[in-house]
VOPAGU-2260 file (C-alpha; in pm, 1 decimal, decimal comma):
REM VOPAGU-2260
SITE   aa  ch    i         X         Y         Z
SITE  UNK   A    0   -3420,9   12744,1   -4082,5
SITE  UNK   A    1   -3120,4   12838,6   -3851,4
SITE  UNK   A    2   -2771,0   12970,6   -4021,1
SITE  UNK   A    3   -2499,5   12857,3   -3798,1
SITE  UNK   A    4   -2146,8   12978,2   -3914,2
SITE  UNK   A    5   -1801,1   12928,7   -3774,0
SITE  UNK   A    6   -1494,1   12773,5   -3866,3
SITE  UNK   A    7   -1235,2   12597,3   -3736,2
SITE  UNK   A    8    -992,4   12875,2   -3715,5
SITE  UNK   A    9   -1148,0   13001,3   -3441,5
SITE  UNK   A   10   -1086,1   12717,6   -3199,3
SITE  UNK   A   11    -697,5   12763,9   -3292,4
SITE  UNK   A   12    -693,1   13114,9   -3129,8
SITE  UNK   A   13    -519,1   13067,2   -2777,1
SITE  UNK   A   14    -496,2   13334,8   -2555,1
SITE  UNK   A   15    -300,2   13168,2   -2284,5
SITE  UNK   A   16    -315,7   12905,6   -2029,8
SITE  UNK   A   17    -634,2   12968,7   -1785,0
SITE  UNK   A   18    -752,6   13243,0   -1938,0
SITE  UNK   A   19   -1123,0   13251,0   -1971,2
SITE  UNK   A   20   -1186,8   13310,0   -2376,1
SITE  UNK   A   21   -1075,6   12954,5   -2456,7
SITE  UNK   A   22   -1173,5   12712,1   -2740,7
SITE  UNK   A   23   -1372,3   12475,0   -2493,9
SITE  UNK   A   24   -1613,6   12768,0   -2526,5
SITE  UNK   A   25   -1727,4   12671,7   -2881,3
SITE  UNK   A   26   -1664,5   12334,2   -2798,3
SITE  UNK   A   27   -1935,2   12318,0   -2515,2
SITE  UNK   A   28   -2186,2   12496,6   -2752,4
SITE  UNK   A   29   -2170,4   12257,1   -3044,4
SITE  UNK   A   30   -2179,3   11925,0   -2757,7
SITE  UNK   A   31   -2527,8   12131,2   -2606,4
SITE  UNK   A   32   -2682,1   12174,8   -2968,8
SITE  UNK   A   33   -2584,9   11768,1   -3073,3
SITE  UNK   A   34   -2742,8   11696,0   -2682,9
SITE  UNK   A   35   -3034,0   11933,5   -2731,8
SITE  UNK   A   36   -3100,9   11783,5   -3067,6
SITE  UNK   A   37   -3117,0   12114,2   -3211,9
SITE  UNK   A   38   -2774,0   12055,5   -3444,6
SITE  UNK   A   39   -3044,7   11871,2   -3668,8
SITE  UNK   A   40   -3232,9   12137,5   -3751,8
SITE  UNK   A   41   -2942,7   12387,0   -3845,9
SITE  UNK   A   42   -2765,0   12455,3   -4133,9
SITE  UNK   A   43   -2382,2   12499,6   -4087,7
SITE  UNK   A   44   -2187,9   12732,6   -4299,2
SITE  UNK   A   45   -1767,0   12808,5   -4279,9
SITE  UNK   A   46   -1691,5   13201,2   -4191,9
SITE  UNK   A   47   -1485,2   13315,6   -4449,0
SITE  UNK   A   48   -1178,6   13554,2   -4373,8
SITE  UNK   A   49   -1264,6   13933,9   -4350,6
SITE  UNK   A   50   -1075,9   14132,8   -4591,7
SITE  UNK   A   51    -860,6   14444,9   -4477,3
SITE  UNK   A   52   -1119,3   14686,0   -4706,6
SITE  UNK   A   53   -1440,4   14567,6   -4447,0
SITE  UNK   A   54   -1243,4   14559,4   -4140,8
SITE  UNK   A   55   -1168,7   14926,3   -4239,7
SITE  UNK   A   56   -1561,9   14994,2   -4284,8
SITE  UNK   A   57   -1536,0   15015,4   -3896,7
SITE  UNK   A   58   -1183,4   15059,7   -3835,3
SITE  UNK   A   59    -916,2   15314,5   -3824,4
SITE  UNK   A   60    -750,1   15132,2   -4130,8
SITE  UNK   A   61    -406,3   15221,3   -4011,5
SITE  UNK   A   62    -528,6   15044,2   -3679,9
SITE  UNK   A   63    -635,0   14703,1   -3937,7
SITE  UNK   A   64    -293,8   14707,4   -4100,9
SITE  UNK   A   65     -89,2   14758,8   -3736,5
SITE  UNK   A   66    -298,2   14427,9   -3669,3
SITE  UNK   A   67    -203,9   14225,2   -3955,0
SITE  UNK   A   68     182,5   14329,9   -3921,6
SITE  UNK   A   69     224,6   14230,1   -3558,4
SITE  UNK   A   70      16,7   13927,9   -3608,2
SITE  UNK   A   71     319,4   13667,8   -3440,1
SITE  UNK   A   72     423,5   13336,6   -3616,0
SITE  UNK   A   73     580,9   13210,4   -3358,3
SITE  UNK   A   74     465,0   13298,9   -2979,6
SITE  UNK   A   75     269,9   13548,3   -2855,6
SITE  UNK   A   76     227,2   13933,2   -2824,3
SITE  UNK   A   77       7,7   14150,9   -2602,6
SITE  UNK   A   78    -195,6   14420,5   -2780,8
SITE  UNK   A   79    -386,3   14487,8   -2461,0
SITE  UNK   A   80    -350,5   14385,8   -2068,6
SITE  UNK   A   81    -616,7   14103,0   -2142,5
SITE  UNK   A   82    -596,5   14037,9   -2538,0
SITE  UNK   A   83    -324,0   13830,8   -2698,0
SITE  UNK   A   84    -222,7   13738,4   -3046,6
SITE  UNK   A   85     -37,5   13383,8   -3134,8
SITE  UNK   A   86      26,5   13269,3   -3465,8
SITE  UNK   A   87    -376,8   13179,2   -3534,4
SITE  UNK   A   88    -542,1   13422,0   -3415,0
SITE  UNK   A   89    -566,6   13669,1   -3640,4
SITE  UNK   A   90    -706,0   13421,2   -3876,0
SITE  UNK   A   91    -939,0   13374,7   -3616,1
SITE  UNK   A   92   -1023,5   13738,7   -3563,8
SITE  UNK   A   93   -1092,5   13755,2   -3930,0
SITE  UNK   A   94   -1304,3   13454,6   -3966,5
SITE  UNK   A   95   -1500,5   13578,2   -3644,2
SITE  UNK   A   96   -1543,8   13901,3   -3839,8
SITE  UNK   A   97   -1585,2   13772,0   -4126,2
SITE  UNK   A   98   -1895,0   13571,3   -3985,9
SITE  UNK   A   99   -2054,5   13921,5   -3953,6
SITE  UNK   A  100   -1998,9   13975,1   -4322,3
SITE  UNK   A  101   -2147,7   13648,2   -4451,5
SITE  UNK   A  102   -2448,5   13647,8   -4217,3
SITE  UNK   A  103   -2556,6   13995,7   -4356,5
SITE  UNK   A  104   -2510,2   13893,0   -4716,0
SITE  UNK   A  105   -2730,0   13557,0   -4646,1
SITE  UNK   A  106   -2984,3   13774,3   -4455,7
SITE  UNK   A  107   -3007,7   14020,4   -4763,4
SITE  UNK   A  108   -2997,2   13801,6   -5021,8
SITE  UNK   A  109   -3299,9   13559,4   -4885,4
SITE  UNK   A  110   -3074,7   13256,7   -4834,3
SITE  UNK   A  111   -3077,4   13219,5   -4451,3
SITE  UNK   A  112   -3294,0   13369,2   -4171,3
SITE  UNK   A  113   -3199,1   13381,8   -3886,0
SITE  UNK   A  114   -2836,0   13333,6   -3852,2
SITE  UNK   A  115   -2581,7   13274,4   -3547,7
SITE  UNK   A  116   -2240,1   13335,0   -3580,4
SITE  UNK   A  117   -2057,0   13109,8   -3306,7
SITE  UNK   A  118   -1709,6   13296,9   -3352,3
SITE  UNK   A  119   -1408,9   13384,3   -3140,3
SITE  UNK   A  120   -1271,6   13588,8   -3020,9
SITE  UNK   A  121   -1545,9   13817,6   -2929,2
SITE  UNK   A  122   -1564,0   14171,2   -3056,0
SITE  UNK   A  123   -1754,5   14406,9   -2919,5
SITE  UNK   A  124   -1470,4   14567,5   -2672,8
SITE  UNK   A  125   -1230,3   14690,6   -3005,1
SITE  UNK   A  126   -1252,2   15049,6   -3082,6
SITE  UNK   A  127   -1259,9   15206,7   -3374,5
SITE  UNK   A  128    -875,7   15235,6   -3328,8
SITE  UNK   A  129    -814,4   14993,4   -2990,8
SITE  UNK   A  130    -813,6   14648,8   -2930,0
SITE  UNK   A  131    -924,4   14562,0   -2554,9
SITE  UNK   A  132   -1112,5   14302,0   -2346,5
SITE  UNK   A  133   -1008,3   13939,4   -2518,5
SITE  UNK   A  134   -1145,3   14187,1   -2851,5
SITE  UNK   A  135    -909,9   14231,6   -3190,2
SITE  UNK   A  136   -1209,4   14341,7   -3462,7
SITE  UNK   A  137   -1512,8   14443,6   -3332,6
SITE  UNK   A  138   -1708,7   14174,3   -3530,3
SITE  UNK   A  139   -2111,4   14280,0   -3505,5
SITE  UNK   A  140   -1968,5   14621,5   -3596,0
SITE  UNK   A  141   -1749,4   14548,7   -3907,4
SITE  UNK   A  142   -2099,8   14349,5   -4002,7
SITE  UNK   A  143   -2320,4   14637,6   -3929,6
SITE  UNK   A  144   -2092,9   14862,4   -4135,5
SITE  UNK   A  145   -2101,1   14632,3   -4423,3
SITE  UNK   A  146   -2457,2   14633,9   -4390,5
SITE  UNK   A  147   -2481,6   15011,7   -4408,4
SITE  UNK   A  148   -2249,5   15057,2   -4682,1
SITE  UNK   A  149   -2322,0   14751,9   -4889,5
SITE  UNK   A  150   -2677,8   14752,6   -4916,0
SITE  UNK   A  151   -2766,4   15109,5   -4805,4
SITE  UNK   A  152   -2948,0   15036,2   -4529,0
SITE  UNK   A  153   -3109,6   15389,9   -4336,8
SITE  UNK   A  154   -3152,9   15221,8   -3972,3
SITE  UNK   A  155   -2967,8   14923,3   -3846,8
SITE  UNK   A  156   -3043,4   14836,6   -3458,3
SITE  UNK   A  157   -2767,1   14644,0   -3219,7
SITE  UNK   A  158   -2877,6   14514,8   -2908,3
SITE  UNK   A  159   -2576,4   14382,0   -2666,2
SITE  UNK   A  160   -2670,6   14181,6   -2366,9
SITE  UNK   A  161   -2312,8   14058,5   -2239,6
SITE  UNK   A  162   -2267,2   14161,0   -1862,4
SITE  UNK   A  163   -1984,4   14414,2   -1990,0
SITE  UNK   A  164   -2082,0   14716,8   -2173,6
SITE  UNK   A  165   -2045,7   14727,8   -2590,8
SITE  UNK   A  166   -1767,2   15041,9   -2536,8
SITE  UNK   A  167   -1621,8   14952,0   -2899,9
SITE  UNK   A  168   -1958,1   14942,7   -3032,5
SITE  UNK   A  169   -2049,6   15230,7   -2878,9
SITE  UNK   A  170   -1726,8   15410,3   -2998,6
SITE  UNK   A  171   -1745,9   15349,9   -3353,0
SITE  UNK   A  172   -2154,7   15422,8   -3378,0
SITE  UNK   A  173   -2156,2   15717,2   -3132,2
SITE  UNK   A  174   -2274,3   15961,4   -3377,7
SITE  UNK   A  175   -2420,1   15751,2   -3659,5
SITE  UNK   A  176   -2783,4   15865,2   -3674,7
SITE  UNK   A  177   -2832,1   15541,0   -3880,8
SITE  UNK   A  178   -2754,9   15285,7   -3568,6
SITE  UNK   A  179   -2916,2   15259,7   -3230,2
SITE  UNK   A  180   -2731,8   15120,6   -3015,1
SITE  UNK   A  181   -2918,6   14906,4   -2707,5
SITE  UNK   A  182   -2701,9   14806,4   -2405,6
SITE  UNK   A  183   -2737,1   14634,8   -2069,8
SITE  UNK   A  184   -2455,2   14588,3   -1868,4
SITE  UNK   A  185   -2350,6   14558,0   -1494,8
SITE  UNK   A  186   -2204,9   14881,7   -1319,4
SITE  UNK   A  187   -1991,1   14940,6   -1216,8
SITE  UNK   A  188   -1746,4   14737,5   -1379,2
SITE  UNK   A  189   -1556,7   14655,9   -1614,9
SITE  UNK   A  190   -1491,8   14874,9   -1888,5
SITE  UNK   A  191   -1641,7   15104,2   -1647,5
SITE  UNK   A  192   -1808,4   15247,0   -1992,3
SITE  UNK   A  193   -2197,3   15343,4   -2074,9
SITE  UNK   A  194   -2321,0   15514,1   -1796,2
SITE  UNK   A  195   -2309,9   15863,6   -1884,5
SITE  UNK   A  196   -2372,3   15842,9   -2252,2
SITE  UNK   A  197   -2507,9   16203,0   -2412,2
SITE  UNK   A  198   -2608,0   16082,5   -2701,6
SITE  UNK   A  199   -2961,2   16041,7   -2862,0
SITE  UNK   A  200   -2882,9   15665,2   -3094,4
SITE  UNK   A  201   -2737,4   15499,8   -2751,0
SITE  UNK   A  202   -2935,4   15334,8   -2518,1
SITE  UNK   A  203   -2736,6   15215,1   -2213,7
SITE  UNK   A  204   -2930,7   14999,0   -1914,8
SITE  UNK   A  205   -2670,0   14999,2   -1611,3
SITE  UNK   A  206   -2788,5   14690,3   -1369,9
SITE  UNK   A  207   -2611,8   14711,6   -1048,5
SITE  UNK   A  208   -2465,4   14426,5    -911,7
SITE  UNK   A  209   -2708,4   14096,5    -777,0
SITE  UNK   A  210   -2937,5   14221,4   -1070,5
SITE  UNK   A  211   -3187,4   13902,1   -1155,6
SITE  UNK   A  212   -3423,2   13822,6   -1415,5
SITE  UNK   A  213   -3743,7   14005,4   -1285,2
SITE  UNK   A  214   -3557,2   14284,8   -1265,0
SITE  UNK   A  215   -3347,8   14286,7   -1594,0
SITE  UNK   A  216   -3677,4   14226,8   -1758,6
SITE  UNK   A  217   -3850,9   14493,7   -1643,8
SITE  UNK   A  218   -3540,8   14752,6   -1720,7
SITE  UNK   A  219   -3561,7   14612,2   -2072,9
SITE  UNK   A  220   -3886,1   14632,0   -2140,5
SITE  UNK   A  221   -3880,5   14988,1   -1987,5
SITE  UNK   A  222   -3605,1   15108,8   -2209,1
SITE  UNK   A  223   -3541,7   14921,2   -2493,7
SITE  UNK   A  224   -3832,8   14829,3   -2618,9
SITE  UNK   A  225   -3967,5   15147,6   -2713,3
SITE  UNK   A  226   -3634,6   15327,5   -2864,6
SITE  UNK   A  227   -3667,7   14994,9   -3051,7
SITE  UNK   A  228   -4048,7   15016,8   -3181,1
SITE  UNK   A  229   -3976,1   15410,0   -3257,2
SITE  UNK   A  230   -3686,1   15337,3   -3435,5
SITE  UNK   A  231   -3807,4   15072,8   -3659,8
SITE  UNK   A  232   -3466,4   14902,3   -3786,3
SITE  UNK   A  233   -3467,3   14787,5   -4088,9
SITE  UNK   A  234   -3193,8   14525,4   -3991,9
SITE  UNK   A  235   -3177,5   14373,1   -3613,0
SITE  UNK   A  236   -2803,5   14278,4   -3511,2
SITE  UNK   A  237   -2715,6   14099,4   -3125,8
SITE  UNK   A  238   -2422,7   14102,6   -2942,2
SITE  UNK   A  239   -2499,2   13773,9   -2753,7
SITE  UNK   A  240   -2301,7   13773,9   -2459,4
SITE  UNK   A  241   -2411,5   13523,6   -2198,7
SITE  UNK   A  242   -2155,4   13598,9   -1918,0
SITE  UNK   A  243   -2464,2   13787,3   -1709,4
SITE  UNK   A  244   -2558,7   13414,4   -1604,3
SITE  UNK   A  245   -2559,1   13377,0   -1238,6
SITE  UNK   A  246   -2358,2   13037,6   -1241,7
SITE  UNK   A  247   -2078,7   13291,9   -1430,7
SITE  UNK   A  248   -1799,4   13402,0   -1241,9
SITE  UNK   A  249   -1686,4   13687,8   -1424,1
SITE  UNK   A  250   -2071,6   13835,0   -1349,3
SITE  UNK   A  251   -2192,3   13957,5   -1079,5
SITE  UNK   A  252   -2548,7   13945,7   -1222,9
SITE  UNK   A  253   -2818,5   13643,7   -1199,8
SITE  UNK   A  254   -2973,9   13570,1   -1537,2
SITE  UNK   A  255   -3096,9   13173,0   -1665,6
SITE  UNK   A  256   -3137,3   13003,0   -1971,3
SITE  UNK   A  257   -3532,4   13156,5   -1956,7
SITE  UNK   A  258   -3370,9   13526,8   -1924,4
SITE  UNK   A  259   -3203,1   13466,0   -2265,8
SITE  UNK   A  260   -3495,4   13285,8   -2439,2
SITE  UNK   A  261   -3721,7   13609,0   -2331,0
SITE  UNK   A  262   -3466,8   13849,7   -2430,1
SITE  UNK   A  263   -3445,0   13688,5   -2788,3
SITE  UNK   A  264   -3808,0   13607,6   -2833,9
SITE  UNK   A  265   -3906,9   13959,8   -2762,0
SITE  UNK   A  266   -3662,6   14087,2   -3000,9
SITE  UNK   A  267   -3728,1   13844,7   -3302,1
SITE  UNK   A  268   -4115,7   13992,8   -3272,7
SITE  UNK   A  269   -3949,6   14339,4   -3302,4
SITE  UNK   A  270   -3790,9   14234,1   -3609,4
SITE  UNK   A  271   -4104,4   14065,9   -3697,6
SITE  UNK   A  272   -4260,9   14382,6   -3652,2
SITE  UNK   A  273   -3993,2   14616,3   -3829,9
SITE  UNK   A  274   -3687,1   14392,8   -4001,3
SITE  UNK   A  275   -3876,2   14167,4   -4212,3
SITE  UNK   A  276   -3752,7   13920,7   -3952,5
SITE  UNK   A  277   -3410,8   13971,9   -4023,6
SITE  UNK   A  278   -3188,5   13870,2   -3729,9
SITE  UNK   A  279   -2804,3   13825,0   -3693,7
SITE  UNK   A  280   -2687,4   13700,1   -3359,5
SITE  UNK   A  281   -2296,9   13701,5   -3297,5
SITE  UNK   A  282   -2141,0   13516,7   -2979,0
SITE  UNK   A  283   -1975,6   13776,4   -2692,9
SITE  UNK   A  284   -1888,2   13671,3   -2394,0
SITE  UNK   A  285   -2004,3   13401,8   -2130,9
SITE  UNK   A  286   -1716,1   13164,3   -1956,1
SITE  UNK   A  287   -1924,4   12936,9   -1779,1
SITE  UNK   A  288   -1858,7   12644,5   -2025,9
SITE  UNK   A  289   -2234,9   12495,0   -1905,1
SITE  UNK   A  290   -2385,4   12785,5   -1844,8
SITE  UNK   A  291   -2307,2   12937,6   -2156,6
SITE  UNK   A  292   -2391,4   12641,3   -2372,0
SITE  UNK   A  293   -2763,1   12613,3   -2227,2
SITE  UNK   A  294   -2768,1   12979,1   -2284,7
SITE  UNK   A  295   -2710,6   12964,6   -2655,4
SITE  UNK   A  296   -2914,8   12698,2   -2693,8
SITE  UNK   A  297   -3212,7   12880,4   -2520,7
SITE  UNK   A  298   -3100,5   13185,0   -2752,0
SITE  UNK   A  299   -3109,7   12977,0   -3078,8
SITE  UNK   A  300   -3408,8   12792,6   -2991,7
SITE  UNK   A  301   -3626,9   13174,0   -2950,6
SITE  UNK   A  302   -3507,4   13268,3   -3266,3
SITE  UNK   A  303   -3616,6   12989,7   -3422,2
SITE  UNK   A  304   -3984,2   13035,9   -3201,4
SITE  UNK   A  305   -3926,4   12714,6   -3080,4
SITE  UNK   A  306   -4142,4   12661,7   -2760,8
């Protein structure tokens, strides 16, 4: 069965009038699983809060601690042009992360299979020692490194399909023989991050702008899949950003629902194949409230290998 975990914390993170990382985000997924039915056959778990010792698994922990002592309680702050702090959100940042943390120890422990965190803010923009892009903790990397250094796992695989490229990810697993990294983004733009990568655990897939489903297919199954298969990850993370979806207008790309149900279905027979099934899926990006509701629910309903 399905592992769904959240918390309410994370719809109390508000990053300003209009801007596009809102709460109706998580809102508009929970509505599309109770209309899809699909809510039935989940379990739903709270996200508890990620402590300062495994943000600083994949932190710079004087970068964690500059976090918590700016954290506002009254207002806001900027930390970067696009990412704000107000007096929830760095609850919310550490319940997002903190998602991460309790999906790997239900995965490892046999108690859930596969699970979905559906957390904001996103993560997968904050460096090892940088927040950036709507991102405070990088969440699918603080849960990666727990993986690694909890249960000593030798090769752990992240796959990020969000129309921006994974640069945090990619900056904190750079030379970390133990992670591959997989990546499909549009370029260029923004963080203008991915293309040029030189080194052998990344995988980047630049898609150039009016990209569509054919063609992100075949890109994938050119370059993914077998780093994937050779590699043979023990542990299968996602970045699940659904912001490449043509009705998305912070994308300049053209993926559907049936784009993100391939996507997942190929990799949950990878982890089939080399996991033992074990999948965590983490939200990213997508701003198309619709859009990115029908998304997820194509997304959970592969992993689950419904039809």
């Amino acid at each position: 069965m399905l592992t769904i975990i959240s918390h309410p914390d994370c719809l109390m993170h508000d990053a300003g009038q209009h801007h596009p990382e809102d709460a109706g985000r998580l809102y508009a997924i929970n509505d599309q699983l109770i209309a899809s039915g699909l809510d039935m056959l989940v379990e739903h778990h709270d996200a508890p809060l990620a402590t300062i010792e495994q943000l600083s698994r994949a932190h710079d922990p004087a970068y964690v601690r500059h976090i918590f002592d700016v954290a506002p309680s009254v207002g806001a702050i900027e930390i970067d042009g696009d990412t704000v702090m107000t007096p929830h959100s760095l609850a919310a940042a550490r319940r997002a992360a903190g998602a991460g943390v309790s999906g790997v120890d239900m995965i490892v422990k046999g108690d859930a299979n596969p699970v979905f965190s559906a957390i904001r803010p996103p993560g997968h923009h904050a460096e090892y020692d940088k927040a950036m892009g709507f991102c405070l903790f990088n969440n699918i990397a603080v849960a990666a490194a727990h993986a690694l250094e909890t249960y000593g796992l030798q090769r752990i695989a992240i796959v990020d399909f969000d129309v921006h490229h994974g640069n945090g990810t990619e900056d904190i697993f750079a030379r970390d023989e133990r992670v591959l990294f997989c990546s499909s983004f549009q370029h260029p733009f923004y963080p203008n991050t991915g293309f040029d990568s030189d080194t052998q655990n990344l995988v980047d897939v630049a898609l150039p702008s009016g990209t569509t489903g054919p063609e992100f297919r075949r890109a994938i199954a050119e370059r993914w899949f077998p780093a994937l298969n050779a590699f043979k990850p023990e542990f299968l993370f996602i970045s699940a950003g659904f912001d490449a979806h043509v009705l998305d207008e912070m994308s300049g790309l053209g993926l559907v629902e049936a784009d993100y149900g391939w996507i997942t279905a190929e990799l949950s027979s990878i982890a089939e194949t080399h996991s033992q099934g074990r999948i965590l899926s983490m939200l990213e990006g997508g701003y198309d409230h619709g859009a990115l509701a029908r998304s997820v629910v194509s997304h959970l309903k592969a992993l689950m290998h419904l039809g």
